[in-house]
C-alpha positions as CSV (number, residue, x, y, z in Angstrom):
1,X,92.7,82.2,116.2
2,X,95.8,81.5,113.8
3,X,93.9,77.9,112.6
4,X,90.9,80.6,111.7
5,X,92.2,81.7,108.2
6,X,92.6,78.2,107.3
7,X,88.7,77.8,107.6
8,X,85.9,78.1,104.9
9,X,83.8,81.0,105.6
10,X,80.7,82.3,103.4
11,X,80.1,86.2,102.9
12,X,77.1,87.7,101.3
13,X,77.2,91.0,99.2
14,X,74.5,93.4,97.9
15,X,75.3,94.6,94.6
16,X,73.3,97.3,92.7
17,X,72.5,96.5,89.6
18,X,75.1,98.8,87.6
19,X,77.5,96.9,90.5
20,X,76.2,93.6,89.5
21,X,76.4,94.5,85.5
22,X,80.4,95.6,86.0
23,X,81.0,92.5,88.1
24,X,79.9,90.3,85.3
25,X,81.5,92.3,82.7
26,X,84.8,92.0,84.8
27,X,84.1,88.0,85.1
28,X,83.8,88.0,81.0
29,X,87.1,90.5,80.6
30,X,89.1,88.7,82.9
31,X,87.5,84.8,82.1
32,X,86.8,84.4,85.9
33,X,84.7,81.1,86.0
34,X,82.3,82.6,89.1
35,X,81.1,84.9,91.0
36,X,83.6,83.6,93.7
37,X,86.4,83.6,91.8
38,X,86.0,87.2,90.5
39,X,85.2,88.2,94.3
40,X,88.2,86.3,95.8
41,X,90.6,88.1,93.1
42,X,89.0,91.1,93.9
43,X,89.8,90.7,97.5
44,X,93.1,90.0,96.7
45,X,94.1,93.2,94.5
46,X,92.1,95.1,97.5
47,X,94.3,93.8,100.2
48,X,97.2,94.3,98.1
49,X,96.5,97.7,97.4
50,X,96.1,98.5,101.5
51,X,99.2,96.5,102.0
52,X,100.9,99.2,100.0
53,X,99.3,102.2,101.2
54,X,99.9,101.2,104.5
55,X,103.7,100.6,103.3
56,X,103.4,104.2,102.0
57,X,102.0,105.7,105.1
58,X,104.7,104.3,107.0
59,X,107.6,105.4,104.6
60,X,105.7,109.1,105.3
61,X,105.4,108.7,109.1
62,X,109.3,107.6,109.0
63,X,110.3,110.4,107.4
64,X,107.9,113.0,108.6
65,X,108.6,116.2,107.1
66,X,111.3,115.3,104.9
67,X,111.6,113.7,102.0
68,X,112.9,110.7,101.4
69,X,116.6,110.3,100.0
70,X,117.0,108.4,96.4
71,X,118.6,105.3,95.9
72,X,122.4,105.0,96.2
73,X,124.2,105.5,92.6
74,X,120.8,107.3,91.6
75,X,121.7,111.3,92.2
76,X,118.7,113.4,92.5
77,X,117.4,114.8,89.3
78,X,118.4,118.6,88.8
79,X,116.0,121.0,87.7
80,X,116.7,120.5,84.0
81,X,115.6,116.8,84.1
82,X,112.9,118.0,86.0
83,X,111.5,121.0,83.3
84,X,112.6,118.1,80.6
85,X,110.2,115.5,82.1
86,X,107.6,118.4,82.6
87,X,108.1,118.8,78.9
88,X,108.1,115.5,77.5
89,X,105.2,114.1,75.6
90,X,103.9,110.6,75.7
């Protein structure tokens, strides 16, 4: 089954018409060449994206209730640099 991925395979899609209308907008932004192109990238930033929500699932299941310590040499903000940030405008 490894050899699998390796393989050519077709897909069809049903876009609706404001789905079809971004898609080629996205194509023209992004100077994708086709309709494949733009759907392989597309599959690729969505299988990234999973790949890090699953990360982030696990990093919750790991630490269940609790939250999860900060990077050694990077103390834990006080409640002043929090009400700062809170503050701050961008």
């Amino acid at each position: 089954m490894e050899a699998a991925h390796k393989q050519p395979a077709q897909a069809q899609v049903r876009l609706s018409g404001k789905e079809w209308e971004e898609l080629r907008e996205t194509m023209r932004l992004l100077e994708l060449p086709s309709t494949s192109d733009a759907l392989r990238e597309g599959l690729r930033l969505l299988h990234h994206e999973a790949k890090a929500e699953a990360m982030a699932q696990n990093i919750s299941l790991f630490y269940r209730q609790r939250s999860a310590p900060p990077p050694e040499g990077d103390p834990a903000p006080t409640e002043e640099e929090f009400a700062a940030a809170d503050a701050a405008e961008w």
